[in-house]
N, CA, C and O of each residue as an XYZ file, in Angstrom:
464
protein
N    -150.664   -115.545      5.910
C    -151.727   -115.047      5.048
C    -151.973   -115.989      3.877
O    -153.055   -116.172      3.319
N    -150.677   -116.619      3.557
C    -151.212   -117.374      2.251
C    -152.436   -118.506      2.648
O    -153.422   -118.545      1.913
N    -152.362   -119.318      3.686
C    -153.237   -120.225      4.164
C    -154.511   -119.714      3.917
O    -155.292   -120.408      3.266
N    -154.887   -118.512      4.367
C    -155.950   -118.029      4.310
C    -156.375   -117.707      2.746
O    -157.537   -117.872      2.377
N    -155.719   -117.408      2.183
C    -155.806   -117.340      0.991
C    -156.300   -118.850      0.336
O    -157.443   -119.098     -0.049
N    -155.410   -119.568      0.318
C    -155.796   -121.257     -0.184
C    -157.408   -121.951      0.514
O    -158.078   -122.810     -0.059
N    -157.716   -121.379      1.717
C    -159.006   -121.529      1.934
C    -160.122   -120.566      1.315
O    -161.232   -120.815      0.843
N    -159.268   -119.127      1.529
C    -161.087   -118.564      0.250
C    -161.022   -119.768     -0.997
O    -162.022   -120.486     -1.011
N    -160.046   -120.059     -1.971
C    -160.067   -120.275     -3.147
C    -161.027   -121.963     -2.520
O    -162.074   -122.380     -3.016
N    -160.297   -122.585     -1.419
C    -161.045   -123.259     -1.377
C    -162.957   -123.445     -0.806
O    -163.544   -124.510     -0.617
N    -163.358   -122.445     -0.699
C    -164.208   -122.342      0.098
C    -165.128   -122.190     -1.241
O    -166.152   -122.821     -1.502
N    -164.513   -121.227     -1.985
C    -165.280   -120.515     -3.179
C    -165.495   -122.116     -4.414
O    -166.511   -122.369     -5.060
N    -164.641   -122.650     -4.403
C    -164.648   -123.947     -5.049
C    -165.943   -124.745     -4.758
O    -166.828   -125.027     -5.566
N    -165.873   -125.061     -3.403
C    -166.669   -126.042     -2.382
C    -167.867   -125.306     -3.319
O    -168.247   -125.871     -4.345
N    -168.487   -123.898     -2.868
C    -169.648   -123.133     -2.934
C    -170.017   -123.612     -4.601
O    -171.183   -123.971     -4.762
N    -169.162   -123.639     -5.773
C    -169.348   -123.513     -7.039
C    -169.458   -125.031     -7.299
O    -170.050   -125.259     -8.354
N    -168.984   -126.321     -6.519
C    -169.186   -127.667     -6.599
C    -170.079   -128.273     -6.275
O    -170.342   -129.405     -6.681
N    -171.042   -127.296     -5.064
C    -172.479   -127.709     -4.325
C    -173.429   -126.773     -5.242
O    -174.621   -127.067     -5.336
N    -173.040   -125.937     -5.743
C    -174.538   -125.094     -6.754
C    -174.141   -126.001     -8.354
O    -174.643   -125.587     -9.399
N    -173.350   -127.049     -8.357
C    -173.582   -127.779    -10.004
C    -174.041   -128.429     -9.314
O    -175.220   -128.125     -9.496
N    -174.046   -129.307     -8.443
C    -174.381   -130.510     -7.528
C    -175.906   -130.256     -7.824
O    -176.536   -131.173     -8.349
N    -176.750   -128.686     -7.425
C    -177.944   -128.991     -7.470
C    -178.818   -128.471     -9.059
O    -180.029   -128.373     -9.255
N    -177.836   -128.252     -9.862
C    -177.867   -128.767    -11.109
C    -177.337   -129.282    -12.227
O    -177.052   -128.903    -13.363
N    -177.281   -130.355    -11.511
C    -176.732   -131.814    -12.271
C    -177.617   -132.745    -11.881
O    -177.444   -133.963    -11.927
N    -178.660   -132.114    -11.459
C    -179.936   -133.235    -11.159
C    -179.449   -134.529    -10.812
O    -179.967   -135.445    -11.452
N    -178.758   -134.785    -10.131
C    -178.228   -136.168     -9.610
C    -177.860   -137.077    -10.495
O    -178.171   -138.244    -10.729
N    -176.965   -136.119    -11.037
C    -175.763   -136.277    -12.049
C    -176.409   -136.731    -12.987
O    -175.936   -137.793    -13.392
N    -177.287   -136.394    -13.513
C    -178.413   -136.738    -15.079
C    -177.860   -135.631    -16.027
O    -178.049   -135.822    -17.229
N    -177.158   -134.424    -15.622
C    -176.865   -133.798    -16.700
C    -174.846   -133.104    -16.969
O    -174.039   -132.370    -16.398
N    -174.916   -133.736    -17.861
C    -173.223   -134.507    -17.939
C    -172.293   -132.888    -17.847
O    -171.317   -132.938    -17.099
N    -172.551   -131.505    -18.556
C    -171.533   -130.325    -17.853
C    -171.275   -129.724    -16.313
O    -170.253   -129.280    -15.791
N    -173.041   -129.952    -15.659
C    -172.724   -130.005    -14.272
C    -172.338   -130.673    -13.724
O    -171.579   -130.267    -12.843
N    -172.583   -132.224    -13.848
C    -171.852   -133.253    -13.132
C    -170.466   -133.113    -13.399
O    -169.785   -133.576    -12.484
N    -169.698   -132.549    -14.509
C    -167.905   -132.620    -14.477
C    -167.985   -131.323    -13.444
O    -167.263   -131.558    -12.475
N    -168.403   -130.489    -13.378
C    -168.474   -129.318    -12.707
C    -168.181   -129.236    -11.099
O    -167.328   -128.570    -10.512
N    -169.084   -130.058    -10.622
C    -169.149   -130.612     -9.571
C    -167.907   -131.558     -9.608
O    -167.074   -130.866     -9.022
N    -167.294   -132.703     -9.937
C    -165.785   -132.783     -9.968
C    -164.689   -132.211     -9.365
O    -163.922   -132.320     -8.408
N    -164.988   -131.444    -10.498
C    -164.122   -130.056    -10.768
C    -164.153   -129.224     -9.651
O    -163.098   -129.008     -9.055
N    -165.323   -128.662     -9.229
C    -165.216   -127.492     -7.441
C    -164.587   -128.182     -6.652
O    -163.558   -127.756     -6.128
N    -165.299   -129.938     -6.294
C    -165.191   -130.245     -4.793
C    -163.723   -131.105     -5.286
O    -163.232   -131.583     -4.264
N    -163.008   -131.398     -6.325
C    -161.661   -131.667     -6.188
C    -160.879   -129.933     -6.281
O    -160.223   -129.616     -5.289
N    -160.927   -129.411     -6.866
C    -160.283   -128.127     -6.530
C    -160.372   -127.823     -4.798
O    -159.473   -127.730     -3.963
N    -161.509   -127.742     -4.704
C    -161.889   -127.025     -3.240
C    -160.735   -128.222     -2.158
O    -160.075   -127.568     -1.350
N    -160.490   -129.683     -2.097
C    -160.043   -130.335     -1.087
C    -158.351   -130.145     -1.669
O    -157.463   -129.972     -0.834
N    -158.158   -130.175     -2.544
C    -156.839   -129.367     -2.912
C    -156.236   -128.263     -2.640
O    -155.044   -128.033     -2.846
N    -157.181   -127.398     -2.078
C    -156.755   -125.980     -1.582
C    -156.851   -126.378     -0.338
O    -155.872   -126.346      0.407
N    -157.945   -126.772      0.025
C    -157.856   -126.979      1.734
C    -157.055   -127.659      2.317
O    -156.820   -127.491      3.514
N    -156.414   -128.659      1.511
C    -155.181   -129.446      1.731
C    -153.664   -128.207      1.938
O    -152.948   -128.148      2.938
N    -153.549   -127.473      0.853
C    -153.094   -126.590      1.202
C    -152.796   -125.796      1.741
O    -151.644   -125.366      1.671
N    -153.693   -125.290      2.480
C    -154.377   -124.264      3.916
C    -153.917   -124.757      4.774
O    -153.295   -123.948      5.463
N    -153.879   -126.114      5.268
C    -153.927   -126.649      6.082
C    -151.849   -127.058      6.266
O    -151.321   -127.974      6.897
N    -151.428   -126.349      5.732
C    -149.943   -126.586      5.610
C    -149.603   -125.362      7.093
O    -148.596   -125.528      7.781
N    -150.258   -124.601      7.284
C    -149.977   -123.263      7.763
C    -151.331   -122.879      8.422
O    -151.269   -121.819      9.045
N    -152.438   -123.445      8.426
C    -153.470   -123.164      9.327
C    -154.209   -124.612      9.960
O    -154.730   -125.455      9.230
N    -154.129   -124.729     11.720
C    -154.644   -125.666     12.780
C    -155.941   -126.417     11.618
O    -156.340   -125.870     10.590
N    -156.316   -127.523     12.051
C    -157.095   -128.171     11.258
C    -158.172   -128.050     11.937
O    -158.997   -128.619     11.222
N    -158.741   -127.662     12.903
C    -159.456   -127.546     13.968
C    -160.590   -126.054     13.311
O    -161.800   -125.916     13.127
N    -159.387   -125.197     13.138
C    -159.989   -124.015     12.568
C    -159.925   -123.215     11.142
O    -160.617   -122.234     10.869
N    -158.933   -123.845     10.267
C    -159.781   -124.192      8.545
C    -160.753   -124.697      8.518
O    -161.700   -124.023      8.113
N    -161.037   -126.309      8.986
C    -162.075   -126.533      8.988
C    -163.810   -126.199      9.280
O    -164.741   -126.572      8.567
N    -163.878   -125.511     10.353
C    -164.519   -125.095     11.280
C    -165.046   -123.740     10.097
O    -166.235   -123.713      9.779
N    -164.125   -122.731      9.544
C    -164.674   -121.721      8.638
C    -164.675   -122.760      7.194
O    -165.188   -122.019      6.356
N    -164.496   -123.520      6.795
C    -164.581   -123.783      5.525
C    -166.030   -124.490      5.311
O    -166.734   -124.393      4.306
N    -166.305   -125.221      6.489
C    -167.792   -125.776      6.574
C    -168.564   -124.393      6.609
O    -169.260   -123.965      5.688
N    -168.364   -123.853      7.650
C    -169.549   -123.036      8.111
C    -169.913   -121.847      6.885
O    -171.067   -121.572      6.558
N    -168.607   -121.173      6.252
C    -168.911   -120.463      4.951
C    -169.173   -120.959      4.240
O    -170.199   -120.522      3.717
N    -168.651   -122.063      3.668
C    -169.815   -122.937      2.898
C    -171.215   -123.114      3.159
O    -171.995   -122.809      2.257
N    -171.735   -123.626      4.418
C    -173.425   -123.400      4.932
C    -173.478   -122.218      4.695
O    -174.088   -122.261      3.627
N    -173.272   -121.025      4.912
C    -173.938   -119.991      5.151
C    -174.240   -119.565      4.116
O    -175.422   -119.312      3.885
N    -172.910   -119.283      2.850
C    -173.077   -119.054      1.673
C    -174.067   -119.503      0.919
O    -174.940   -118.739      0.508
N    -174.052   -120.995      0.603
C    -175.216   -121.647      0.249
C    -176.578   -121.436      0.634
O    -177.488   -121.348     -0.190
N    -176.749   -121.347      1.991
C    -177.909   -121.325      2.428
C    -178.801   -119.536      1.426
O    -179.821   -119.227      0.811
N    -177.339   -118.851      1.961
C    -177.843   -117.449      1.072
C    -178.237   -117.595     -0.635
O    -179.119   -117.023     -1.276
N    -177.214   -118.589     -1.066
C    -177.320   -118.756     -2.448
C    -178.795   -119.500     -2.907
O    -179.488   -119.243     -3.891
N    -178.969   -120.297     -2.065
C    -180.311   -120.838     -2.349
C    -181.572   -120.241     -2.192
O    -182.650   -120.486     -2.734
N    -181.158   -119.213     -1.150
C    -182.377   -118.304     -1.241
C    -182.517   -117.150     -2.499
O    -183.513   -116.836     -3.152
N    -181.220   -116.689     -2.564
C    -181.452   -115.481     -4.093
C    -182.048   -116.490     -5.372
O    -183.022   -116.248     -6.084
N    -181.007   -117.878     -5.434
C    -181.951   -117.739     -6.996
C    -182.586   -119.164     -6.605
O    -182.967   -119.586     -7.697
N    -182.834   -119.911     -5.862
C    -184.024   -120.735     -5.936
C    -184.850   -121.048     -5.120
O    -185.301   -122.183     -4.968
N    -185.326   -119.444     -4.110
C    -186.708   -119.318     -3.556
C    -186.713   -120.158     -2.531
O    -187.819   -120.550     -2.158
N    -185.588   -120.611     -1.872
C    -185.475   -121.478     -0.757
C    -186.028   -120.360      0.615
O    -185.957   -119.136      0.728
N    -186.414   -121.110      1.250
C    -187.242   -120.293      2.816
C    -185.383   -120.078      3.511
O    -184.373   -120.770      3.631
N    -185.859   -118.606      3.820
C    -184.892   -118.120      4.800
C    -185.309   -117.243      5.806
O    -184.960   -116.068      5.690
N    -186.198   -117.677      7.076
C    -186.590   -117.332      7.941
C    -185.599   -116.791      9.170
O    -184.378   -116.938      9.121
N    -186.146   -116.280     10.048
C    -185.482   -116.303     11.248
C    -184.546   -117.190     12.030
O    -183.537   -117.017     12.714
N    -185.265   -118.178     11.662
C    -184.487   -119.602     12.805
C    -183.272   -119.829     11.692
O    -182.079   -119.952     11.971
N    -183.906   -119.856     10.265
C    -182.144   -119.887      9.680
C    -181.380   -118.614      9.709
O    -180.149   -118.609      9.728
N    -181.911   -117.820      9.711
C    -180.877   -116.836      9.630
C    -180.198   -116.387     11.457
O    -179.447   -115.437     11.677
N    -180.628   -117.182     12.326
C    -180.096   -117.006     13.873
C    -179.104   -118.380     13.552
O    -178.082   -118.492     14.230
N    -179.418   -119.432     12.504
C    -178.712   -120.634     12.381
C    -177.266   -120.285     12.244
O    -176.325   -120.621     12.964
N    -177.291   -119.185     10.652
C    -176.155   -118.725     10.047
C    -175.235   -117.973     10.992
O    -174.010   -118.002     11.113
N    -176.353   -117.167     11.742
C    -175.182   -116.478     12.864
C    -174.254   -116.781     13.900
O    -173.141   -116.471     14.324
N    -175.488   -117.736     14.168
C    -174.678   -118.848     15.233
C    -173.161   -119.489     14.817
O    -172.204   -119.666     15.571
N    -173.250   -119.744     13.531
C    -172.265   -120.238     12.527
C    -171.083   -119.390     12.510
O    -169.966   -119.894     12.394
N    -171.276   -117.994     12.629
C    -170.582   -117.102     11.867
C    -169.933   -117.484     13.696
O    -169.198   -118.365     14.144
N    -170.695   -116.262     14.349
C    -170.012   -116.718     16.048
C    -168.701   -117.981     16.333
O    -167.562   -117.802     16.763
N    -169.441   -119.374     15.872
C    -168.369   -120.179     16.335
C    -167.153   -119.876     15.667
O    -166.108   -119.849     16.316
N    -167.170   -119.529     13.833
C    -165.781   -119.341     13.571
C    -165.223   -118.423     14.357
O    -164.210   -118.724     14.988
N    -165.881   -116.921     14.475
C    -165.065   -116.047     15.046
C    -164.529   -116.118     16.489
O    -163.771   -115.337     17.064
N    -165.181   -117.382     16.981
C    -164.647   -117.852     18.364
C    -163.563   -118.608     18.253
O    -162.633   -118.118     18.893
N    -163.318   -119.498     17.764
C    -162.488   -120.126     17.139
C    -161.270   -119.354     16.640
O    -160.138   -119.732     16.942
N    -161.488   -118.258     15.866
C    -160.149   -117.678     15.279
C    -160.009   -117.150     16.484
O    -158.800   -116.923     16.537
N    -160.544   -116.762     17.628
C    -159.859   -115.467     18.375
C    -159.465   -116.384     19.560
O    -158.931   -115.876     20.546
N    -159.725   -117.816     19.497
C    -159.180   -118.101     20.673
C    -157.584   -118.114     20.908
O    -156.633   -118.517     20.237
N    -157.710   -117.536     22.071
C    -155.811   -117.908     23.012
C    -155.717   -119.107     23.628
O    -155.315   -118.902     24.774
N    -155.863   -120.078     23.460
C    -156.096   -121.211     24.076
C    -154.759   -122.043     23.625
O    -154.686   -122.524     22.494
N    -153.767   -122.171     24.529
C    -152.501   -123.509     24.046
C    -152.932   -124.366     23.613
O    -153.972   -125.013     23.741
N    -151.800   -124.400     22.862
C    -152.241   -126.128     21.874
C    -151.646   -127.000     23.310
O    -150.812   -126.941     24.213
N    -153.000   -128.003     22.630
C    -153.023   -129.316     23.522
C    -152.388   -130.657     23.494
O    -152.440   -131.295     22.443
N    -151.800   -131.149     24.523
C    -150.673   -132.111     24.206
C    -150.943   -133.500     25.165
O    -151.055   -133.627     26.385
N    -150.985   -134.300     24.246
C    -151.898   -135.494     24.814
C    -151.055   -136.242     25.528
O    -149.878   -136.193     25.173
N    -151.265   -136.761     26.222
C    -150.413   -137.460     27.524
C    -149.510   -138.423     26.948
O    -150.024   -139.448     26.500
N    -148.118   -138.273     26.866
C    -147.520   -138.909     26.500
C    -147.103   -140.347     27.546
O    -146.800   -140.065     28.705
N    -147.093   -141.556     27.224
C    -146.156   -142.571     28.316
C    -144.977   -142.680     27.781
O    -144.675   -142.734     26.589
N    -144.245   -142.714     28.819
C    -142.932   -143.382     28.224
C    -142.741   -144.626     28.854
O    -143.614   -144.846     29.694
N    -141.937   -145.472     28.742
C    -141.204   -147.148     28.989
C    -139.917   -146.689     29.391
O    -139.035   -147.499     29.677
């Protein structure tokens, strides 16, 4: 459980490092630009963490995709970004692969070893 834990914190980071990102006007304004810093080094610090105790295959896989989705939502509440159908079948699609991903039973895979 803790893994999972070190990825919300990181996920929530990522989300708070990409909304200074889009105001810091491309880094023209100097509290969002440390801001942005600040999320997306927090956020790869946790995910570094996560990743002590959760496959890299599938932290990854939810840390991108909640990040898109989130954002995509965030941009629509406060800055009037289009969120139509085709994105919102986008987001789902999104949501699907993680939950495919977490539920798979699938053995870990073991690459052909040679020996001498």
């Amino acid at each position: 459980m803790k893994g999972y834990g070190f990825l919300v914190v990181s996920i929530v980071a990522e989300i708070f490092g990409t909304v200074m990102l889009k105001l810091s006007s491309g880094f023209t304004v100097l509290y969002p630009s440390l801001a942005v810093l600040l999320g997306y080094g927090l956020s790869f610090y946790f995910l570094s963490l996560c990743l002590r105790t959760l496959p890299l295959s599938l932290a990854y896989a939810i840390w991108s995709g909640a990040g898109t989705a989130l954002t995509a939502l965030i941009g629509f509440l406060f800055w009037n970004e289009a969120f139509h159908l085709v994105k919102l079948l986008g987001v789902v699609l999104i949501i699907g692969g993680i939950l495919a991903l977490n539920t798979s039973d699938s053995a870990p895979h073991k690459a052909n070893e040679k020996t001498i």
